[in-house]
C-alpha positions in Angstrom: 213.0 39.6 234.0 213.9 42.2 231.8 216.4 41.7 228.4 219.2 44.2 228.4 220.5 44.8 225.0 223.7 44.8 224.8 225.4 47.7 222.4 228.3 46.6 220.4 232.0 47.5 221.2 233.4 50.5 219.1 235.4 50.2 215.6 239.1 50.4 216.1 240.2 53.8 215.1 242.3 53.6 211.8 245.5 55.0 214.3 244.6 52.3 217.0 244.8 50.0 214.2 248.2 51.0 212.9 249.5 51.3 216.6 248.5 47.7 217.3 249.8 47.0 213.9 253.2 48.0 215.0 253.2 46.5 218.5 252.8 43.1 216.7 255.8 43.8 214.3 257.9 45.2 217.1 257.3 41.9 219.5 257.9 39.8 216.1 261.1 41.4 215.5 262.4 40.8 218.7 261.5 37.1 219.2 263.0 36.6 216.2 266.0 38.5 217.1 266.0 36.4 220.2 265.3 33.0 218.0 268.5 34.0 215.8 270.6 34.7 218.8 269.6 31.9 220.7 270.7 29.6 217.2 274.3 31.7 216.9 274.8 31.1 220.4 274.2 27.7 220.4 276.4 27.0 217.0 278.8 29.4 218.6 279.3 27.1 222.1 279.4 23.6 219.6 282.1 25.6 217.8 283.8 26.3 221.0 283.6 22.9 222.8 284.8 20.8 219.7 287.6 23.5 219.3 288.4 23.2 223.5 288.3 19.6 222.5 290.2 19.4 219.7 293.5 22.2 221.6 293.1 19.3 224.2 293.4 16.3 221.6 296.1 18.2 220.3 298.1 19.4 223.5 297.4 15.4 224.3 299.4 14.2 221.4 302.4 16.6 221.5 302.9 15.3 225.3 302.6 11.6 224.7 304.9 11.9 221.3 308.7 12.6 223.4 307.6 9.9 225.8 306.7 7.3 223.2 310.2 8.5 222.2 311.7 7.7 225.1 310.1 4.0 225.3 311.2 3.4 221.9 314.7 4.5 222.6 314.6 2.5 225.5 313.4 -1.0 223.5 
């Protein structure tokens, strides 16, 4: 059996380093950019619904108003 030496994997280049370097900001800045819009989006839609909600509360109200109206007129 014979040993093999094994030879140890090459330094990083100081350019490989900064390339790499970027790469990692670059996929950091997007998920975060992702994170951010997913948050807005989701604040966004709550703001929606609870207005949609609210327009239908509203709308609700103005038609039930002449017909309590017309009971009381009707008493």
């Amino acid at each position: 059996m014979s040993a093999q030496t094994q030879t140890p994997a090459p330094a990083p280049t100081p350019i490989a380093t900064k390339v790499m370097a970027l790469l990692l900001a670059i996929t950091a800045a997007i998920a975060i950019a992702l994170t951010v819009g997913i948050v807005v989006f989701a604040i966004g839609a709550t703001f929606a619904a609870a207005a949609t909600a609210a327009g239908g509360t509203f709308i609700a109200v103005l038609t039930v108003i002449p017909a309590l109206q017309g009971m009381w007129r009707n008493l």
